[in-house]
N, C-alpha and C positions, 0 to 999 in steps of 0.2 A: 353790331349784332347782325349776325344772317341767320336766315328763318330758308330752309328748302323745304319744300312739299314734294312728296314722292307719290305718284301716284303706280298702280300697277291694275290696267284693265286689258283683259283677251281685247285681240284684234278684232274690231267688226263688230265688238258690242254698241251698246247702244250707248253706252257710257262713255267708252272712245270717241265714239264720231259726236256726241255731247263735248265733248271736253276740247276737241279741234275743231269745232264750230265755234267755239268762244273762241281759240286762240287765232283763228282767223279772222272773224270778225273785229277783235283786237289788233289787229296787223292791219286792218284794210281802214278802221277808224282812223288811226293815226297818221298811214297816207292822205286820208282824205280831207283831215287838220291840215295837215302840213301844206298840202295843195291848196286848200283855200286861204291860209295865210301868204301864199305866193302870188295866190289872183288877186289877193289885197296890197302886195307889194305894188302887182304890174298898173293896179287901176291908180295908185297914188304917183302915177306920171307924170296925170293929167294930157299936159301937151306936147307930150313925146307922139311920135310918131307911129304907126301899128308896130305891134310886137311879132317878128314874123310866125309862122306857124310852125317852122321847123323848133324856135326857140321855146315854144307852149308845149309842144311835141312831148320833147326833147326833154326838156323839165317837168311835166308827169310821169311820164314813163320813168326817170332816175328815182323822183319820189317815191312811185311805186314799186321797183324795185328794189329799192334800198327797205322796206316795210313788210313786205310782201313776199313771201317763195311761189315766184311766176310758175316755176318747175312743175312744182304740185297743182297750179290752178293750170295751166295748160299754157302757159305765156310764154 
């Protein structure tokens, strides 16, 4: 079964910028799930050696981007 919701608000209402607040906040939740499951990965190491910074870098930024429309937030 699929269920679509249609929504139709003027641009620049208040309803709009309502409704892509939540879908952003939505998008940035899920990056920031996923990034802290990742900082959970790097800390079950232990006695590995530093993780470089290009490699932490590198690997939030894809999280985020892959979550996220940098585009729209200015990224």
């Amino acid at each position: 079964m699929e269920v679509i919701y249609k929504f139709t608000f003027e641009e620049g209402s208040d309803d709009m910028i309502g409704l892509k607040l939540v879908q952003n906040a939505t998008s940035m939740y899920l990056a920031l799930s996923e990034i802290r499951e990742q900082t959970r990965q790097w800390y079950k190491y232990g006695d590995r050696e530093a993780i470089p910074v290009e490699e932490i870098r590198d690997t939030i930024w894809d999280i985020t981007a892959e979550h996220v429309d940098l585009d729209k937030l200015g990224g």
